[in-house]
Every structure is written in structure tokens, then in C-alpha cells.
N, CA, C, O and CB atoms as a CASP TS submission, in Angstrom:
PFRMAT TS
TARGET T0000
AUTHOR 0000-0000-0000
METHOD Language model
MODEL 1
PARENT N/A
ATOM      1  N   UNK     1       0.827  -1.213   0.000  1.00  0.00           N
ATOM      2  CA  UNK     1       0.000   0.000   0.000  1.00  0.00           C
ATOM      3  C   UNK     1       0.861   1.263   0.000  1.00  0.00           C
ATOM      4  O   UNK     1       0.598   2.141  -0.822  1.00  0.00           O
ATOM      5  CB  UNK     1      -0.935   0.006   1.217  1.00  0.00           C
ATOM      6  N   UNK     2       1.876   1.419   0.866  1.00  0.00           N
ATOM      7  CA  UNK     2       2.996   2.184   1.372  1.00  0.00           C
ATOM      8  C   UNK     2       2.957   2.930  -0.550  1.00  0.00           C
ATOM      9  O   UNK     2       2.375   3.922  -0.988  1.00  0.00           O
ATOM     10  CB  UNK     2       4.729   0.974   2.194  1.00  0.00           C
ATOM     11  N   UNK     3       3.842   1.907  -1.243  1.00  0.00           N
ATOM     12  CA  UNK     3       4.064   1.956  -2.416  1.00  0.00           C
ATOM     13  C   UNK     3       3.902   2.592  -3.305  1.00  0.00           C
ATOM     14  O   UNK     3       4.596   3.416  -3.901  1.00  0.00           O
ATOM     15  CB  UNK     3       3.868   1.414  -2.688  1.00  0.00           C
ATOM     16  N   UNK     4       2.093   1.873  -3.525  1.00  0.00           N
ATOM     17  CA  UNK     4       1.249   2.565  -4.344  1.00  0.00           C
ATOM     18  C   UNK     4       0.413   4.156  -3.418  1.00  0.00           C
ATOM     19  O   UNK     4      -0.666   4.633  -3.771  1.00  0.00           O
ATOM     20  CB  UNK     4       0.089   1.243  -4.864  1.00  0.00           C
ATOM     21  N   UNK     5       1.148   4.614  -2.409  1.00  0.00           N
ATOM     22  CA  UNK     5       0.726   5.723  -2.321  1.00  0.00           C
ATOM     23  C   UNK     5       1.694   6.878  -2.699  1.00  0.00           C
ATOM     24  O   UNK     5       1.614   8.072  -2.988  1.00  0.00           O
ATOM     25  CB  UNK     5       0.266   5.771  -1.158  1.00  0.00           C
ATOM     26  N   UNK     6       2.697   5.874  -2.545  1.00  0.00           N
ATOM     27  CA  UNK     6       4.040   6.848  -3.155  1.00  0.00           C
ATOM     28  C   UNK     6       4.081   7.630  -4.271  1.00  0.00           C
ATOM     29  O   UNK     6       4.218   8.831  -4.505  1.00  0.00           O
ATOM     30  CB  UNK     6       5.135   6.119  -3.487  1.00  0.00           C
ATOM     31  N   UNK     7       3.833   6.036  -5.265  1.00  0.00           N
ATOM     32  CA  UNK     7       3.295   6.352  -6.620  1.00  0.00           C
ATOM     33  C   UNK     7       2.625   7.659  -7.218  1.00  0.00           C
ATOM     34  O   UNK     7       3.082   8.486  -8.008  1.00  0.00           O
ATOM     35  CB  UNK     7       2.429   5.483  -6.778  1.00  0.00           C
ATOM     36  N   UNK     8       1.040   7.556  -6.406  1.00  0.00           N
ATOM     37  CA  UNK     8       0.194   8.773  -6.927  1.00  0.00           C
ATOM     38  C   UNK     8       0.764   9.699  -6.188  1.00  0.00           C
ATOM     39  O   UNK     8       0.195  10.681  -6.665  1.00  0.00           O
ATOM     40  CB  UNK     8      -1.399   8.774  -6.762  1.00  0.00           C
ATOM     41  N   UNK     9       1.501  10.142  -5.336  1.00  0.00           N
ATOM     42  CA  UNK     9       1.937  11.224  -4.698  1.00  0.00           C
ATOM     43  C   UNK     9       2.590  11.935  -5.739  1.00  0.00           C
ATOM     44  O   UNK     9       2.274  13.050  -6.153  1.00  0.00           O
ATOM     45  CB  UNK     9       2.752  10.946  -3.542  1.00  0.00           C
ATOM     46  N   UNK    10       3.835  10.977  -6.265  1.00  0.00           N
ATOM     47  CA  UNK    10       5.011  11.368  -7.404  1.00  0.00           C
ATOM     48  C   UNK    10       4.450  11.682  -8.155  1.00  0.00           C
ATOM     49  O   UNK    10       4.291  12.902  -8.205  1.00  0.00           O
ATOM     50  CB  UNK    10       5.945  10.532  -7.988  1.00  0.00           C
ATOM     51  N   UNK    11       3.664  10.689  -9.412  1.00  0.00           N
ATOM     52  CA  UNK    11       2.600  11.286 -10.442  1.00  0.00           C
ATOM     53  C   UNK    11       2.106  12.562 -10.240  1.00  0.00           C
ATOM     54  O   UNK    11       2.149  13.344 -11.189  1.00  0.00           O
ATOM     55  CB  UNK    11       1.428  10.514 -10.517  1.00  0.00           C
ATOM     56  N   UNK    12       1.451  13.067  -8.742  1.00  0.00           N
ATOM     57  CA  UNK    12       0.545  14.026  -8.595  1.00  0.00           C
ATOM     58  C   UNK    12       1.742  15.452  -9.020  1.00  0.00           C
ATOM     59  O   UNK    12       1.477  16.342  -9.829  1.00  0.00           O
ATOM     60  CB  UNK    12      -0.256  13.922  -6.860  1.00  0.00           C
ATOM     61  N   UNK    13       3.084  15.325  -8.206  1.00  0.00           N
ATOM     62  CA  UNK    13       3.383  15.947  -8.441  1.00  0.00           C
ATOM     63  C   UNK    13       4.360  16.328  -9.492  1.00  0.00           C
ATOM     64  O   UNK    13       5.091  17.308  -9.635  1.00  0.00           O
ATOM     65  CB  UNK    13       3.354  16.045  -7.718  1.00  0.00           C
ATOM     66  N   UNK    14       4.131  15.168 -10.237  1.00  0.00           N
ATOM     67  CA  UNK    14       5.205  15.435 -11.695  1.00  0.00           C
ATOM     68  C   UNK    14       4.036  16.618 -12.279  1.00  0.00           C
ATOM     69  O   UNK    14       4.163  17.824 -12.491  1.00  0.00           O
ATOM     70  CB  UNK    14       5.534  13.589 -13.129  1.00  0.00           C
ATOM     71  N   UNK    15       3.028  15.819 -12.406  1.00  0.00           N
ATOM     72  CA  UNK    15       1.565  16.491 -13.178  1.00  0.00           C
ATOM     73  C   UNK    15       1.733  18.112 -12.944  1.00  0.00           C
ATOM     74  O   UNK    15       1.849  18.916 -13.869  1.00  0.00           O
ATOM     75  CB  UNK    15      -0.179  15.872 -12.295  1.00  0.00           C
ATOM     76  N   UNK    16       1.726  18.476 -11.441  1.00  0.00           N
ATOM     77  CA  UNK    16       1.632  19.902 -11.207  1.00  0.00           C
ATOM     78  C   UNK    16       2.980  20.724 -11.886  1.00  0.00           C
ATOM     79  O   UNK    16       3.058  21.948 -11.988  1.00  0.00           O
ATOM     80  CB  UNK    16       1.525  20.121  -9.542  1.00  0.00           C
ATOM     81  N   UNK    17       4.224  19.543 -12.410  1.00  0.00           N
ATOM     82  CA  UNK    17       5.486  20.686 -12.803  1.00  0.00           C
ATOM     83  C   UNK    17       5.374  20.935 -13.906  1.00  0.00           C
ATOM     84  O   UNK    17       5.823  21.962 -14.414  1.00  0.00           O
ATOM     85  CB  UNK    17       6.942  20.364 -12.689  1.00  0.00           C
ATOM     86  N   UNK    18       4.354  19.487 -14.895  1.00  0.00           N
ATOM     87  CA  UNK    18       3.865  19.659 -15.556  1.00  0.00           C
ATOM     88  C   UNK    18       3.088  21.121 -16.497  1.00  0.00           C
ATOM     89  O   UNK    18       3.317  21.795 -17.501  1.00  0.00           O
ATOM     90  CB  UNK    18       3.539  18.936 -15.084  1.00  0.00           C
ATOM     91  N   UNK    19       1.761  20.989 -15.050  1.00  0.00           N
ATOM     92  CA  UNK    19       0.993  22.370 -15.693  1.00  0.00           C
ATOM     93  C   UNK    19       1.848  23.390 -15.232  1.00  0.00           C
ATOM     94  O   UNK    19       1.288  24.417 -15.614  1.00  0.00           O
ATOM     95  CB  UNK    19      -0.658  22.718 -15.163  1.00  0.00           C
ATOM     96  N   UNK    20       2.980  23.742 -14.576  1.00  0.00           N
ATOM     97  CA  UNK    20       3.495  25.006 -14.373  1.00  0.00           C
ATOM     98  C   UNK    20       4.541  24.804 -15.407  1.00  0.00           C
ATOM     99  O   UNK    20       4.819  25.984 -15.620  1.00  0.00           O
ATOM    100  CB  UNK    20       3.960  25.399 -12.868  1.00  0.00           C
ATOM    101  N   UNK    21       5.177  24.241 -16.057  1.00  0.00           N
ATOM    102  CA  UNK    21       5.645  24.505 -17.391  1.00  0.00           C
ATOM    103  C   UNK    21       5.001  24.660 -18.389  1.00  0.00           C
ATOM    104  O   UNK    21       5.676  25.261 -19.224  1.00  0.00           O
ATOM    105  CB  UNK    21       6.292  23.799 -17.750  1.00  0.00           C
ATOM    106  N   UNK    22       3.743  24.352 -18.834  1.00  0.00           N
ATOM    107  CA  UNK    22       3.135  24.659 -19.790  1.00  0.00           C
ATOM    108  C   UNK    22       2.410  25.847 -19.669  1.00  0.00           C
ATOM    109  O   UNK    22       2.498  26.664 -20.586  1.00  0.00           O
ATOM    110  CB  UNK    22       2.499  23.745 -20.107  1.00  0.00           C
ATOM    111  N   UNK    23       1.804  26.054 -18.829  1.00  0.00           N
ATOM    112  CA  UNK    23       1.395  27.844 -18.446  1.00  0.00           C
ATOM    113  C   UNK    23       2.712  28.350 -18.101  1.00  0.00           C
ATOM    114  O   UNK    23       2.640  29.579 -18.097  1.00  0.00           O
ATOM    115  CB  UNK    23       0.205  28.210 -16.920  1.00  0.00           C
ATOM    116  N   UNK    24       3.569  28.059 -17.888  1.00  0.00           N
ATOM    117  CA  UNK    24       5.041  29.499 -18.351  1.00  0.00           C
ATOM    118  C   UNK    24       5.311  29.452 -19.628  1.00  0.00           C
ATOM    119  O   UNK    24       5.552  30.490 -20.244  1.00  0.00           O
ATOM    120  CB  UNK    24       6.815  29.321 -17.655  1.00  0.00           C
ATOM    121  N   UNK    25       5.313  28.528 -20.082  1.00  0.00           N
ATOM    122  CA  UNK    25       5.623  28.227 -21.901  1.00  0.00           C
ATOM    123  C   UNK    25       4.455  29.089 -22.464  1.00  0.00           C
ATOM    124  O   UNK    25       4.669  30.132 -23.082  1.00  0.00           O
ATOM    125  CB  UNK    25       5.418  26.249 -22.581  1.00  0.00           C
ATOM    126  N   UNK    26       3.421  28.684 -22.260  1.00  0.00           N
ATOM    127  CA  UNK    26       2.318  29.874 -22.978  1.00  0.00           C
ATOM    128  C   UNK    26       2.256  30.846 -22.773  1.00  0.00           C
ATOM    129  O   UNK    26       1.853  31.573 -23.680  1.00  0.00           O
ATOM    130  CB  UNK    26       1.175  29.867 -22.916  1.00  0.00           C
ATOM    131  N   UNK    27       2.618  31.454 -21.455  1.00  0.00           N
ATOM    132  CA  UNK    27       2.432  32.912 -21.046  1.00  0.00           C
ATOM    133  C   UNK    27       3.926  33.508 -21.458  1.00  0.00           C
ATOM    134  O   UNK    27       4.128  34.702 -21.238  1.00  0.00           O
ATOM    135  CB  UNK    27       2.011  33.107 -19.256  1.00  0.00           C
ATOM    136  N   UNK    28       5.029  32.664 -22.081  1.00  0.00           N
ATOM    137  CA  UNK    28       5.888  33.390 -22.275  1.00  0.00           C
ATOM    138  C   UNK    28       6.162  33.167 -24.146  1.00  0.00           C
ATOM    139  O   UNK    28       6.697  34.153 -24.655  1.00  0.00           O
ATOM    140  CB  UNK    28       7.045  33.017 -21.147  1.00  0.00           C
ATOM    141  N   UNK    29       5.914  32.254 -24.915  1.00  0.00           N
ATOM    142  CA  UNK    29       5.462  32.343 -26.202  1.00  0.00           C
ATOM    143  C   UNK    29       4.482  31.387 -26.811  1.00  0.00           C
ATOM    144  O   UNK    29       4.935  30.301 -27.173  1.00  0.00           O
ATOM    145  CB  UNK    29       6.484  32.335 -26.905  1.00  0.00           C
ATOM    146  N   UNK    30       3.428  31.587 -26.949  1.00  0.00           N
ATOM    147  CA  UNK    30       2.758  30.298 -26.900  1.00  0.00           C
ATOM    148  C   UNK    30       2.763  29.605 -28.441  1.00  0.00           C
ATOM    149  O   UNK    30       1.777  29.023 -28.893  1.00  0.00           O
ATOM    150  CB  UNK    30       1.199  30.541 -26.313  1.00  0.00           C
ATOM    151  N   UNK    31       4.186  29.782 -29.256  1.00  0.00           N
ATOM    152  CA  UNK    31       4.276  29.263 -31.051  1.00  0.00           C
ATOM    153  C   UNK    31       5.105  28.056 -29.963  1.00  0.00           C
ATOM    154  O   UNK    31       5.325  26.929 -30.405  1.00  0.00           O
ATOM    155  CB  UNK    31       5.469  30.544 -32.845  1.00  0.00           C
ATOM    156  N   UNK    32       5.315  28.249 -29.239  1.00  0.00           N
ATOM    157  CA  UNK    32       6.591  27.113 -28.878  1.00  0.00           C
ATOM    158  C   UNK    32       5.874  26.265 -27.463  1.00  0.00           C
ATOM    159  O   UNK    32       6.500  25.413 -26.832  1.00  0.00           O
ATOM    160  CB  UNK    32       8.463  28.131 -28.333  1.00  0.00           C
ATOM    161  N   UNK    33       4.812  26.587 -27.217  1.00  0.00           N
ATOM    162  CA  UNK    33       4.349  25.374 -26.615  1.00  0.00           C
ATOM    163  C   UNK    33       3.772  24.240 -27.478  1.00  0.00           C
ATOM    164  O   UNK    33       3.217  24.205 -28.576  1.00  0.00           O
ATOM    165  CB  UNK    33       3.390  25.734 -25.706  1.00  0.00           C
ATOM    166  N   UNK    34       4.223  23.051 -26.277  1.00  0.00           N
ATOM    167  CA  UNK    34       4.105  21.706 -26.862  1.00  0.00           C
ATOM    168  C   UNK    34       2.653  20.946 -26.835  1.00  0.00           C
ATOM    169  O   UNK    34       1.819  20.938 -25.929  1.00  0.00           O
ATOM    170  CB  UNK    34       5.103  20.856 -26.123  1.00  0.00           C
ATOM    171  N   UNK    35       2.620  20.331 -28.075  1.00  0.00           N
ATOM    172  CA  UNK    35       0.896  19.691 -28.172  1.00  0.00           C
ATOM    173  C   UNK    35       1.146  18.739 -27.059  1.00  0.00           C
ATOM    174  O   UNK    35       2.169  18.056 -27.112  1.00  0.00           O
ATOM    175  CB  UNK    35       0.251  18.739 -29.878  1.00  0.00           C
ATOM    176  N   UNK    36       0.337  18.616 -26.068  1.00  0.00           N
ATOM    177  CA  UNK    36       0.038  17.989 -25.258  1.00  0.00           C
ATOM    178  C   UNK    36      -1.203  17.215 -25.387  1.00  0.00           C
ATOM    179  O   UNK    36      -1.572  16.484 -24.468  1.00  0.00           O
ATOM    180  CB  UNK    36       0.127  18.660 -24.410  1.00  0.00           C
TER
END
């Protein structure tokens, strides 16, 4: 269990560096953000 809570923790927070690179990428040129 330990594990798999680890898991979605990490995921959760890859996800959030995620959306804060893609809203800086758009708010700073958005020809060069990536299709997601």
C-alpha cells in the first residue's frame, strides 16, 4: 500500500510541474508550446 501511495503522490506531483511549465511556456510564447 505504502508503495502505491508513493506512486500517486510522485505522479501528482510530476503532473503539477507539468501544468506550471506549460502555463510558463504559454504565457511566455505560446508558437513554442508543446501539443500535449
Amino acid at each position: 500500500m505504502a508503495n502505491v501511495v508513493t506512486i500517486l503522490e510522485t505522479t501528482a506531483r510530476v503532473g503539477d510541474m507539468v501544468k506550471i511549465t506549460y502555463a510558463y511556456k504559454d504565457a511566455d510564447g505560446k508558437e513554442k508550446v508543446p501539443d500535449l
